[in-house]
C-alpha positions in Angstrom: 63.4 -8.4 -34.3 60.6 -6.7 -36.1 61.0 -2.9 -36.7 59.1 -0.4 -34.7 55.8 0.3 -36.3 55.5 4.1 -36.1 51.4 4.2 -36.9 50.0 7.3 -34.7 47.7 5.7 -32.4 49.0 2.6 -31.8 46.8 -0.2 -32.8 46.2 -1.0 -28.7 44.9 1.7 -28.4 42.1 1.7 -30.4 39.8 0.1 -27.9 38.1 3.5 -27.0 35.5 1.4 -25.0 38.2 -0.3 -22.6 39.0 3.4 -21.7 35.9 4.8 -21.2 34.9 1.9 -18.5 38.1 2.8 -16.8 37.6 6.3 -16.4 33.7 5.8 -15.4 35.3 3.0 -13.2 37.2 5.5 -11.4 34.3 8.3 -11.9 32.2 5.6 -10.0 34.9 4.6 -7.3 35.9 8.4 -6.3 31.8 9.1 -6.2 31.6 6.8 -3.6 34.4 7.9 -1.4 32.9 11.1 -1.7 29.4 10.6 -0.6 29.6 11.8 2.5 31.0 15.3 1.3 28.2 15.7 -1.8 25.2 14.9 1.1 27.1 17.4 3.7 26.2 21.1 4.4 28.1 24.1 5.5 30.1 22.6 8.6 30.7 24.8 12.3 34.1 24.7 11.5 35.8 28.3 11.7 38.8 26.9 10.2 36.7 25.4 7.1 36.8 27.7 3.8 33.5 26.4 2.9 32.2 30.1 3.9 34.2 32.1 2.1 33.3 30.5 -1.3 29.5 30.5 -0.5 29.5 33.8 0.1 31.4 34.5 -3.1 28.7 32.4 -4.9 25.9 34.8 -2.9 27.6 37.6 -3.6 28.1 36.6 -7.5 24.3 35.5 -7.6 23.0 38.8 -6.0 25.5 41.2 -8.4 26.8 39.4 -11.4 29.4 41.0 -12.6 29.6 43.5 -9.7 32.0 45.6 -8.5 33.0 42.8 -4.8 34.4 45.4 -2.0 35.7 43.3 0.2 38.5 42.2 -1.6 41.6 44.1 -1.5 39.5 46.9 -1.4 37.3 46.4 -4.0 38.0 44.8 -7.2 35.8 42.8 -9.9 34.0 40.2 -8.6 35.1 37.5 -12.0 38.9 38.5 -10.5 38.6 37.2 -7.5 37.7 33.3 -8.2 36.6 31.9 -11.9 33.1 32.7 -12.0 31.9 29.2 -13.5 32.3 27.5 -10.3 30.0 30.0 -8.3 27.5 29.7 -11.2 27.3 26.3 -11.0 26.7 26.1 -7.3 23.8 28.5 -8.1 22.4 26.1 -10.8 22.6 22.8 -8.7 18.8 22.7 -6.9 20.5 21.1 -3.9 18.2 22.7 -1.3 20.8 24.9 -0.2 24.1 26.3 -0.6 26.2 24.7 1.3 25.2 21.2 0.0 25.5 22.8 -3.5 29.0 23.9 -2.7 29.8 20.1 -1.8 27.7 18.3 -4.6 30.0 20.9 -7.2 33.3 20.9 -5.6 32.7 16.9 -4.7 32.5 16.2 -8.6 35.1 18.4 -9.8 37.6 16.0 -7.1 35.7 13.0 -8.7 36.8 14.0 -12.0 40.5 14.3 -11.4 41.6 10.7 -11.5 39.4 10.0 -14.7 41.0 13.1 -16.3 44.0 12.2 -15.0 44.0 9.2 -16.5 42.8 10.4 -20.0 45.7 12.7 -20.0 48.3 9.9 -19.6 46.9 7.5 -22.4 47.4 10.8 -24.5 50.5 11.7 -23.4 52.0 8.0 -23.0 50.2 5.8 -25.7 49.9 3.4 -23.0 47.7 1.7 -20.6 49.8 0.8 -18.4 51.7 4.6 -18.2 48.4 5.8 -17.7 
């Protein structure tokens, strides 16, 4: 048998183009399976927590970095949730919040297997592992 070759990345792996059509393959796939969330507005459901993070994003657009009082009796508004998420629904022109909500939250999901998937051929110097 020939010894192990200990060259840091293994010579498979240096097909960076193979990777990066997997993870837009899966980008592509999970975009589709969420279509109907990114084209959905704020549902009637009283049991959906769609609500309570628009209003944070309204409440972070109308006071950014504000003093939010109806959490825990106050506290600042960046504590509550990470405020990137909120500032990003702001920046999507959607047409309104609730569809902004979804388009956001619907490609941070999409993202997940791709990611995912990066983190296991770094982790695993495999395809297959990953």
């Amino acid at each position: 048998m020939a010894p192990l070759s200990l060259k840091w990345p293994l010579p498979a792996m240096n097909r960076p183009g193979r990777d990066a059509a997997v993870m837009l393959a899966l980008l592509a796939g999970n975009l589709l399976l969420l279509a109907p969330h990114l084209a959905t507005d704020l549902t009637p459901q009283a049991w959906n927590n769609d609500y309570i993070l628009a209003a944070m994003s309204r409440i972070l657009w109308e006071q950014p970095g504000s003093w939010n009082p109806l959490w825990y009796g106050g506290t600042p508004s960046g504590y509550a949730y990470p405020p990137l998420f909120h500032a990003l629904v702001w920046a999507v022109p959607a047409g309104s919040l609730g569809r902004a909500y979804h388009v956001i939250s619907g490609l941070a999901y999409a993202l997940v297997p791709a990611t995912l998937y990066w983190m296991g051929l770094q982790l695993f110097r495999s395809r297959l592992a990953a």
